[in-house]
N, C-alpha and C positions, 0 to 999 in steps of 0.2 A: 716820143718814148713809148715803147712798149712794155705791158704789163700783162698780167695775169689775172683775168675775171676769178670770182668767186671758186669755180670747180678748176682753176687749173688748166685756164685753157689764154693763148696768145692772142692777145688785144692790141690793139694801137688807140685804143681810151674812145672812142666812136660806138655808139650803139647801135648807128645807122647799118640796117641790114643791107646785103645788097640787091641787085635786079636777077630778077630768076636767070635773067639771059648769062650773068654772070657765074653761075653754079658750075662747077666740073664738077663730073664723078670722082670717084677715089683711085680710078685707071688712066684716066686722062691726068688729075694730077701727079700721078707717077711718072707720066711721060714725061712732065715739066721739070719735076725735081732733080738736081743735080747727083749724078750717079745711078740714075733711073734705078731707083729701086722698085720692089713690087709693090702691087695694090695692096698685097696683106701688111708692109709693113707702113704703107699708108693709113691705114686702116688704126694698127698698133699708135700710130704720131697720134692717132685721134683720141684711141681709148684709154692708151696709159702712158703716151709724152714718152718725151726721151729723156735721161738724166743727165742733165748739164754737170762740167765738172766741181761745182760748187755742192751738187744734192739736190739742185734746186729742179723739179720736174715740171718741164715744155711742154705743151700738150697743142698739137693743131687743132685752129677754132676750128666748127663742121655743124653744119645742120642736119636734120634728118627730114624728109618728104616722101613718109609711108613707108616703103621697106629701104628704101635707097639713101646713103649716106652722100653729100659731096660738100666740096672748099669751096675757096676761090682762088685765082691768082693773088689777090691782094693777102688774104689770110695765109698762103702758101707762105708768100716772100717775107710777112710778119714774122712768120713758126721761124723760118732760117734767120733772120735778125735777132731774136728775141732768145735762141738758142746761142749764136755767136756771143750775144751781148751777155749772156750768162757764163760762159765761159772766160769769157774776158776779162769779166770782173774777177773771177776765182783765179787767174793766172796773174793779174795785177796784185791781188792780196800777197800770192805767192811767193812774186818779186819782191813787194816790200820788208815779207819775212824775212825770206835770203839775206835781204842786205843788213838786214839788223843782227843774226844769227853769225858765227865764225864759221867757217866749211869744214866739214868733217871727212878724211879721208875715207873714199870708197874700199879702198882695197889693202890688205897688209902690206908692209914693205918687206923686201926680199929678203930682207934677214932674221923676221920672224915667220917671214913660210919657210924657208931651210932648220931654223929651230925647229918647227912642226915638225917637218918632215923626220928632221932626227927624232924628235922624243917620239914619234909612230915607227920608226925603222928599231928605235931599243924595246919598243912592247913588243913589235913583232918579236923580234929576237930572245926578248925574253919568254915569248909563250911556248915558242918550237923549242928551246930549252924543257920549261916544262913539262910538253908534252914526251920529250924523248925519254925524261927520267921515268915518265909513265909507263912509257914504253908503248905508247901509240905513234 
């Protein structure tokens, strides 16, 4: 199971770092990530996570070595787990609402948009009245 360290950032409960040889840049793991998005918004997963539909903020683990930020594979496919899994859970709560809750109609029914519609056609009607006694 995946978790969240102290600052917010996707764990799989291991403290073990990994092997340097395992490090990708923040360009390299863009090229992995699904939708290949850019390095900046690789960068964003690192700095301020992504907002799961729950509220709850994902943040990719990432080291830093001098000026240069990078992941790994493994913490990459953690962030996409731990994201899903976040979400999952807020569309599960969801469901169980729904079903406790009765459904409330989306939209008027035809016979109260034609009501609308008339009592908007008699203001109309009544203001061009007014206005003619104005005589504008």
């Amino acid at each position: 199971m995946f978790q969240q360290d102290s600052i917010g950032k996707a764990t799989d409960g291991s403290d073990e770092a990994p092997v340097a040889e395992e490090h990708i840049t923040l360009s390299q793991a863009a090229k992995l990530a699904p939708g290949r998005p850019s390095p900046n918004c690789v960068w964003r997963w690192c700095r301020e996570g992504v907002k799961a539909a729950s509220g709850q903020r994902v943040r990719l683990k990432h080291v830093r070595f001098g000026s240069r930020i990078y992941t790994t594979r493994q913490w990459l496919s953690a962030f996409g787990l731990a994201l899903a899994e976040a979400d999952a859970a807020h569309f599960e709560r969801g469901e169980q609402a729904a079903e406790v809750t009765a459904p409330t109609p989306h939209c008027r029914s035809r016979r109260s948009r034609e009501t609308a519609r008339d009592d908007a056609r008699r203001r109309h009607d009544q203001a061009e009245r007014e206005l003619e006694e104005a005589g504008l």
